[in-house]
VEXSE-57358 format. One record per residue (C-alpha): x, y, z; residue in three letters. Coordinates in steps of 0.5 Angstrom, whole numbers, plus 500, padded with zeros to 3 digits. Last residue first. Layout:
N
XYZALA
...
***
This chain:
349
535514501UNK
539508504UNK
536504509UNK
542500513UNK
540495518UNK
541490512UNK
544483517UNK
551483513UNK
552490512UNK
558491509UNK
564496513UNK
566502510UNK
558504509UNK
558509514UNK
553505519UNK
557499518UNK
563502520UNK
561506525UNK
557499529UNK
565496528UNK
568502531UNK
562503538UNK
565495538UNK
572495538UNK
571502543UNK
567497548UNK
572492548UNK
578497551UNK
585498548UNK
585505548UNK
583506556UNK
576506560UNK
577500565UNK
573502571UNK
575506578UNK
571505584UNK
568510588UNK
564508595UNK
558511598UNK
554505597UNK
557503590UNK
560508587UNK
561507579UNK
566511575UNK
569511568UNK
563509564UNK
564509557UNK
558512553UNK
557508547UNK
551511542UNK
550516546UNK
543519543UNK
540511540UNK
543508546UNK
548503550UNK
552505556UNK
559503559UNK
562498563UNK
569496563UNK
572492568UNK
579489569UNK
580485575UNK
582488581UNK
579483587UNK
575490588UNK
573492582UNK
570484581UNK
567484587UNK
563491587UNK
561488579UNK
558481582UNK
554486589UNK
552490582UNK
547484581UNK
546483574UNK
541477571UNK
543475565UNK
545475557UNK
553473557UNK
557475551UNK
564472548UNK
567476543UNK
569473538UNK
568479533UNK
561476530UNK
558475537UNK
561482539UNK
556484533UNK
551482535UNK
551485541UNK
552491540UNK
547491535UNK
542489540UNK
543493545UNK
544499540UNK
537499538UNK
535497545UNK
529494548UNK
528498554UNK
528494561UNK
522494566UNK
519488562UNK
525485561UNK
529484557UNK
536480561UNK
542484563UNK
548485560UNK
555483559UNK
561483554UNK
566478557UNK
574479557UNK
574477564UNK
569482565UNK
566487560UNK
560490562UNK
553493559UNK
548497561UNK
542500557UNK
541507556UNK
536513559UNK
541514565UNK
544507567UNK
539501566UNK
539494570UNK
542492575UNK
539486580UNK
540489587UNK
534494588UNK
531488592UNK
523489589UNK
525496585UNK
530493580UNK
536496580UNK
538503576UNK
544506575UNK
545513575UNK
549519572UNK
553524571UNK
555524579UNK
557530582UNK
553529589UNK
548534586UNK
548529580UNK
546523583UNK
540528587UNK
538531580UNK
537524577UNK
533520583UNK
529527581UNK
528526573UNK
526519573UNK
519520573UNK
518524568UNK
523519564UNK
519514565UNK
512518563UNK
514521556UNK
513513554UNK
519509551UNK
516503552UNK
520498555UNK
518499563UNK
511501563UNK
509497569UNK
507489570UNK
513489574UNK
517497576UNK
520502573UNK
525506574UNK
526506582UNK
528510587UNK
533508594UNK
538504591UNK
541507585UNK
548506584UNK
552512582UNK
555513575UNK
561517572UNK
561518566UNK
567519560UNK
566526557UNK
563529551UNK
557525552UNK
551526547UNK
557526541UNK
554529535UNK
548531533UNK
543534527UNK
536536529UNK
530532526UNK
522532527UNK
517526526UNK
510527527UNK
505523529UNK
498527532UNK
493523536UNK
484523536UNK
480518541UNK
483519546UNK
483514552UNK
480516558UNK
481520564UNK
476527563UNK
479533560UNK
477534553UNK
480536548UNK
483530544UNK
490531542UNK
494524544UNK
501525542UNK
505520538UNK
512521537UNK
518520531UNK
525524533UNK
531522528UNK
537524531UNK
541527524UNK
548525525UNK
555527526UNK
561523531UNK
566522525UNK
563530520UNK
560530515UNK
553533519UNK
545530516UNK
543537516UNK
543538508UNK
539531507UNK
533535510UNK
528533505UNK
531526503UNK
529525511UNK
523528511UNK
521524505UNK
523516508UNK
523518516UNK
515519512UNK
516512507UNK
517508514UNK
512510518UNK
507510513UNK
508503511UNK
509500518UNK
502504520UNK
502508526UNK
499504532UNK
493506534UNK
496509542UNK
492505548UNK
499506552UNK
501499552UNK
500498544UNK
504505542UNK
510502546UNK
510495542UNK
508499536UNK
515505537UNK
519498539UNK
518494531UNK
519501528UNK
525502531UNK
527494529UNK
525496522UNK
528502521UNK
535499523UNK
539506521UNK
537511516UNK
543511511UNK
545517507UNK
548517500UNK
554521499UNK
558514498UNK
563514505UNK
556515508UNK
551521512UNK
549519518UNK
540518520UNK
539517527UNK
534514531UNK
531517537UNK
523514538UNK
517517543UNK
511516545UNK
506520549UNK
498518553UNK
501521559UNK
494524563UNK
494531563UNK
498535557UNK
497528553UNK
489529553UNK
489536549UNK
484540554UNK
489546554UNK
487546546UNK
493546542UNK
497550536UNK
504547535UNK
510550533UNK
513550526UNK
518546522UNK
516548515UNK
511542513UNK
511534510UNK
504532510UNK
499527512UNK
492528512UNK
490521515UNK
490517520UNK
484512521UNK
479510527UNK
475517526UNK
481521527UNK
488520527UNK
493526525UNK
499526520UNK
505530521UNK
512531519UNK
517536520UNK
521540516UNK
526545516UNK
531542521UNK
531544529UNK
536546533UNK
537546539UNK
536537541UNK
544538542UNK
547543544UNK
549548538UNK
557547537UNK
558543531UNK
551546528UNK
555550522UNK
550552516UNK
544555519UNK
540558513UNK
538551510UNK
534553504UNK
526555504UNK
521550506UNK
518546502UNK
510544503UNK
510536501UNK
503531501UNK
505525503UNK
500520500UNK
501513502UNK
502507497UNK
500500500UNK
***
């Protein structure tokens, strides 16, 4: 099935260099809509990037009916430009859609609207080793009415905005063991605005303390490891890459799987399963080599040089020769079509 976008081009870029604009600032020109009425979306269109016009009543300022996806689109060695792993972030945007009472967005229109929007605003795809354009696909409900319901009308949109390195600096991280991310049968893997919201304050407390980060632990023991910040966690110990299980209270990284997949093609050993930061304290304290680092859309691989566990700082591996930059090389290489793209991750515009 073929999907009609309508286009409104937008005057050429005035901005030309965005190296040194934070990141999410600024905009492209163009930003993809389309609304949901009457059990179908429809009016799909491609416009300057503009603010919205809402009513106070609108549901999603009220009662938390939002979703979100980050990807990114990089500029390759060829000059053609690549989306990365459409599918699977297409594959995660429903799933979060699903459990907030969200209509799915059709697989087609999805795909064809990163697609235009993309193509469009190719000029802000950054040339540069760490650049790309972040991708921001959301779907908000926009039904006016106040009253605890699923909404009956939504917006989905797409905006971009070029970045580069999320993390300029090696973290430092701080073992949460009071608050909590998510919680069993909650919203945990979706990337609803919800689960951010509440992980602001434990956050701010981390950051107080001169922390950059935390690593959340389950709610029930709060022992088991099993994200840092807004990215999923991963470890190298005795030349070992793990990480924890999905779970229900675990996003189910782009990143993640990527990395994961690719260490098995490198020989690296991995090991999926429960984390307990006890393991990671014993390990840094009998002097083993460790490494830990985040994996996101944004960060794409955060090194972690910190971790305090219970008031004490320990030091992580973080040097040239670490696992975790063979990685974060190797996921550049595809991504820039230096390396062949064996499992089609790349959609090329």
């Amino acid at each position: 099935m073929e999907y009609a976008i309508s286009i409104s081009p937008q005057a050429e870029r005035t901005v030309k260099d965005t190296t040194s604009i934070p990141f999410g600032v600024q905009p492209t020109e163009h930003m993809f809509v389309a609304e949901y009425k009457d059990g179908q979306w429809h009016n799909s269109r491609i416009v300057p990037f503009t603010n919205l016009s809402m009513s106070p009543f609108a549901l999603c300022l009220h009662y938390g009916q939002t979703v979100f996806e980050g990807m990114k689109a990089f500029l390759m060695n060829d000059g053609h430009i690549n989306i990365f792993r459409v599918d699977k972030h297409y594959e995660r945007f429903a799933k979060s859609l699903e459990r907030m009472c969200i209509p799915v967005v059709p697989k087609g229109l999805f795909t064809e609207a990163l697609h235009q929007l993309v193509q469009l605003d190719a000029s802000w795809v950054p040339d540069a080793e760490h650049g790309s354009l972040y991708l921001r696909p959301f779907v908000i409900a926009s039904e006016e009415r106040l009253g605890v319901k699923v909404a009956d009308e939504y917006l989905f949109m797409i905006v971009c905005t070029p970045a580069y390195q999320y993390y300029a600096q090696p973290l430092k991280v701080r073992v949460e063991e009071t608050y909590s991310r998510a919680a069993d049968g909650g919203t945990g893997f979706a990337k609803c605005g919800g689960n951010y919201g509440g992980a602001f304050y434990p956050t701010k407390l981390a950051r107080e303390a001169g922390y950059d980060q935390v690593i959340w632990t389950d709610s029930n023991t709060h022992e088991m490891i099993e994200e840092s910040g807004t990215m999923n966690l991963m470890f190298v110990i005795d030349d070992t890459l793990i990480t924890p299980p999905l779970s229900g209270t675990i996003l189910d990284g782009v990143t993640r799987d990527s990395l994961l997949t690719l260490a098995k093609e490198l020989g690296i050993p991995t090991d999926v399963r429960p984390v307990s930061y006890k393991e990671i304290q014993e390990a840094l304290e009998a002097g083993k080599r460790v490494e830990a680092f985040g994996a996101g859309t944004a960060a794409v691989i955060a090194p972690i040089e910190i971790i305090a566990i219970q008031g004490k700082d320990y030091n992580c591996y973080i040097a040239e020769d670490a696992t975790m930059y063979k990685l974060q090389r190797a996921l550049y290489d595809i991504r820039k079509g230096i390396a062949p793209d064996n499992h089609n991750w790349n959609y090329i515009i």
